[in-house]
C-alpha positions in Angstrom: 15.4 61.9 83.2 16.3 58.4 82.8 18.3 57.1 79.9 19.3 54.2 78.4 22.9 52.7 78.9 25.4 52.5 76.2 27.3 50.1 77.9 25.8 46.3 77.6 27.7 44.6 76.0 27.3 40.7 77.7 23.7 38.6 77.9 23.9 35.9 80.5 21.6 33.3 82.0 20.5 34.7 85.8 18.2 31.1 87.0 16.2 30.9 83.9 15.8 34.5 83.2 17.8 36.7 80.3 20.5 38.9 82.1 22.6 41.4 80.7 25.6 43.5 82.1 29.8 45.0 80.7 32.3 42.3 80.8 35.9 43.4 80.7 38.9 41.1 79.7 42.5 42.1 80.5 45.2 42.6 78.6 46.4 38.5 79.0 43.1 37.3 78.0 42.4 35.7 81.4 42.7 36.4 84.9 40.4 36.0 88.6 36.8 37.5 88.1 35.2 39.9 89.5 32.0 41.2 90.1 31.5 45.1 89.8 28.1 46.2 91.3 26.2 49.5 90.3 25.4 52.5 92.5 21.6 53.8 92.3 22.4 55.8 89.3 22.6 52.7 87.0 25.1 51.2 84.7 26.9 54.7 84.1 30.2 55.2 82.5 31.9 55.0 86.1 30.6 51.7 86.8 32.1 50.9 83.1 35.4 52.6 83.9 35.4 50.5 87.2 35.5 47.7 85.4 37.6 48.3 82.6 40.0 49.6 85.6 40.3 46.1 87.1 40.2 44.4 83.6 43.7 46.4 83.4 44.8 45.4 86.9 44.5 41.9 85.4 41.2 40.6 86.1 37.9 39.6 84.3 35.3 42.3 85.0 31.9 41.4 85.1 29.3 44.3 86.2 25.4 43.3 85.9 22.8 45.8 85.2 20.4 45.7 87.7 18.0 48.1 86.3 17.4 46.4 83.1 19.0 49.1 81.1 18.3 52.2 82.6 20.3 55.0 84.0 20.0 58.3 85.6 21.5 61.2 86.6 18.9 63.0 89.1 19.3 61.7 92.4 15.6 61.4 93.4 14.8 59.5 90.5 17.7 57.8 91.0 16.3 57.0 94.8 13.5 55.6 93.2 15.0 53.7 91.1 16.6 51.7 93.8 13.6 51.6 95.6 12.1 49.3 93.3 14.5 47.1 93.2 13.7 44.0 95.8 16.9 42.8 97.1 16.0 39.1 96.3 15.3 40.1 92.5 18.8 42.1 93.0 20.8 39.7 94.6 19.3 36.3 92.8 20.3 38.3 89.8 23.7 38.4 91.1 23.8 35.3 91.9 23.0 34.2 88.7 26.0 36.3 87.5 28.5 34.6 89.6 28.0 31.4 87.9 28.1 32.7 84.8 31.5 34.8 85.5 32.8 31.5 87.3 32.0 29.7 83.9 33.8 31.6 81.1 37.2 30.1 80.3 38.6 33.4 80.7 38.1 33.5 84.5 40.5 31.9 86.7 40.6 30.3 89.7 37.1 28.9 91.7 36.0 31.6 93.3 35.5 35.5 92.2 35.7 38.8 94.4 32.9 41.7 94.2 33.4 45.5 94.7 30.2 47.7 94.8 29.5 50.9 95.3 26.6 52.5 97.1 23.4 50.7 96.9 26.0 48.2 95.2 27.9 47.8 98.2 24.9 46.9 100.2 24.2 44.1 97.2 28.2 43.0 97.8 27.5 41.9 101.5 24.6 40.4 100.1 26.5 38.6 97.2 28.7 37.4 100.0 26.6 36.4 102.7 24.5 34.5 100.2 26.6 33.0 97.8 29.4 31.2 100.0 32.7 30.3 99.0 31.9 31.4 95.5 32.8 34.6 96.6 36.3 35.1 98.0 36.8 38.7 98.4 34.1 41.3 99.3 34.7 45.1 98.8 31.8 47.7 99.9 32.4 51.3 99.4 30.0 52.8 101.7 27.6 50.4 101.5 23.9 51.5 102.1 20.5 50.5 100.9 17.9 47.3 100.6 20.5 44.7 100.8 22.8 45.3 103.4 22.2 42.3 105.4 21.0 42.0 109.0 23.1 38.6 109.5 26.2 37.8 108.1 26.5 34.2 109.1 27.2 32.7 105.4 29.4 35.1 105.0 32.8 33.2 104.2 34.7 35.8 101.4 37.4 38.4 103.6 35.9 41.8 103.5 37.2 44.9 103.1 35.5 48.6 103.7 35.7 51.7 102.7 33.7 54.2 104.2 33.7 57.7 105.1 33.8 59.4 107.8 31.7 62.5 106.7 29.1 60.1 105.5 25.8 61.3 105.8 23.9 58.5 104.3 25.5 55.8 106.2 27.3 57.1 109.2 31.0 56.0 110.1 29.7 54.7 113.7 27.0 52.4 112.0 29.7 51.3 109.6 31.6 50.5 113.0 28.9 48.2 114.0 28.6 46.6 111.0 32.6 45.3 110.9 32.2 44.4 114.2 28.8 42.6 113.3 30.5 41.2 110.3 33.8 39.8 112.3 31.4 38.6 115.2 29.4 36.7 113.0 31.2 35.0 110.1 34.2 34.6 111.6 35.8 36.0 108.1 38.9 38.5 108.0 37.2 41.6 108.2 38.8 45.3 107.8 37.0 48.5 107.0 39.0 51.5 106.2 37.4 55.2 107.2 38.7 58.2 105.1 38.0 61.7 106.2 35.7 62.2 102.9 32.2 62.0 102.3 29.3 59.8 101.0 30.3 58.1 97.0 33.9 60.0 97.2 35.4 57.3 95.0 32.7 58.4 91.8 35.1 60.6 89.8 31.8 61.6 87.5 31.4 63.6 90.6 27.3 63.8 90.2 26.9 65.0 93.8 30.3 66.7 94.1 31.7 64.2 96.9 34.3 62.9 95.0 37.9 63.1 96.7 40.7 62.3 94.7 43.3 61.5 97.1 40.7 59.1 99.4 39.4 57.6 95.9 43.3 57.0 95.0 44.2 55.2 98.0 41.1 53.0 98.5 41.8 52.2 94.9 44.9 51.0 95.7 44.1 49.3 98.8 41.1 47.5 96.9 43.7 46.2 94.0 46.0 44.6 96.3 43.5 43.0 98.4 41.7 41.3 95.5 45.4 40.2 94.1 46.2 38.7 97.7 42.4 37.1 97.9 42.2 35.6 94.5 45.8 35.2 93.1 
C-alpha cells in the first residue's frame, strides 16, 4: 500500500504552486546541479541514495517529488500511480525545479544536468527537450512512460543512455530508434549505452529483482564522468 516519504526535506516555488522534493549538498558546500528524477515507485530511499551519491561526487542534488509525497512498493499501484500523473503537470513541475536548483548559491555554473530513472527517464528527455540550454546534460536509464517525447527538436543538453538489452518494458531496438531519433533531430551529442541486464537494473532496493550489480557499477561510472565533463 502506499506510504508516505520520509525523505522531503526542500519546499520550492514550481510557477506559482508549493513544490517539494531531497536536496543534497556536497562535501565543499557547492558544486554543478543536478536534477535526480523518480521512478514510478516514488520518492524511495534509492532515489534519496541517488542523490546523496552525486552530492558525494561533488554536485548539488536536487530530486522533486512528483507524487506529492507518496510512495509505493507494489508495482501495480505503483503503475497507477504514474498513470495519473500528466506529463505537463510532471514536467512543468520540473521545470519549475530547474529554476529553483539554478538559483541557490550553492549551484554552480548556468546550466544543470538530469538523471532519471524509469518513468523518470522518460521526464529527463522531457526536462531536456523542453527546458533548453538550462539543461546541459541529460541521463535516462531506461527511459519509459508518459513523457518520453515524440520530437526532440529543443533538445540542446548531450545525452547519454543506458538501457538494457533484456528490457522488456522498453525494448533495446526501440531504444535504438530513439538515439537515432534523438541525434537526427537535435543535432545534440547523443550516446546510449546497452548492458546485457534487464528493465531498472541500476535499483539496488532490488523491488523487482532486476538489479545487476556489475551493469549498475559501470553505468554509474559512466554517468559521473559524463556529468563532470558536461557541467565542470
Amino acid at each position: 500500500m502506499a506510504e508516505k516519504t520520509p525523505h522531503q526535506n526542500t519546499t520550492f516555488d514550481s510557477h506559482g504552486t508549493e513544490a517539494h522534493g531531497y536536496l543534497a549538498l556536497p562535501p565543499a558546500g557547492r558544486g554543478p546541479g543536478v536534477i535526480v528524477i523518480q521512478e514510478w515507485w516514488g520518492l524511495t530511499d534509492h532515489i534519496r541514495d541517488v542523490a546523496d551519491r552525486l552530492a558525494a561526487e561533488g554536485f548539488v542534488a536536487l530530486a522533486p517529488d512528483l507524487y506529492g509525497g507518496w510512495i509505493t512498493h507494489d508495482g501495480d499501484e505503483a503503475g497507477q500511480m504514474m498513470s495519473r500523473l500528466p506529463a505537463e503537470e510532471g514536467a512543468r513541475l520540473l521545470g519549475g525545479a530547474v529554476d529553483h536548483l539554478l538559483s541557490l548559491d550553492e549551484t554552480t555554473g548556468d546550466a544543470v544536468g538530469a538523471i532519471g530513472f524509469c518513468m523518470g527517464g522518460g521526464f529527463v528527455l522531457a526536462l531536456a527537450a523542453q527546458q533548453g540550454d538550462k539543461v546541459a546534460a541529460a541521463v535516462p536509464f531506461y527511459g519509459v512512460g508518459q513523457a518520453v517525447p515524440d520530437s526532440y527538436t529543443g533538445v540542446t543538453a548531450a545525452i547519454q543512455g543506458h538501457y538494457g538489452e533484456l528490457d522488456d518494458f522498453y525494448p533495446a531496438d526501440r531504444a535504438r530508434e530513439q538515439e537515432e531519433q534523438i541525434r537526427r533531430e537535435s543535432g545534440a551529442d547523443v550516446v546510449f549505452y546497452y548492458y546485457d541486464a534487464p528493465h531498472a537494473f541500476h535499483n539496488d532496493d532490488n523491488p523487482q529483482g532486476n538489479y545487476r550489480p556489475e551493469a549498475a557499477k559501470l553505468a554509474w561510472e559512466r554517468t559521473v564522468a559524463f556529468l563532470r565533463e558536461r557541467l565542470g
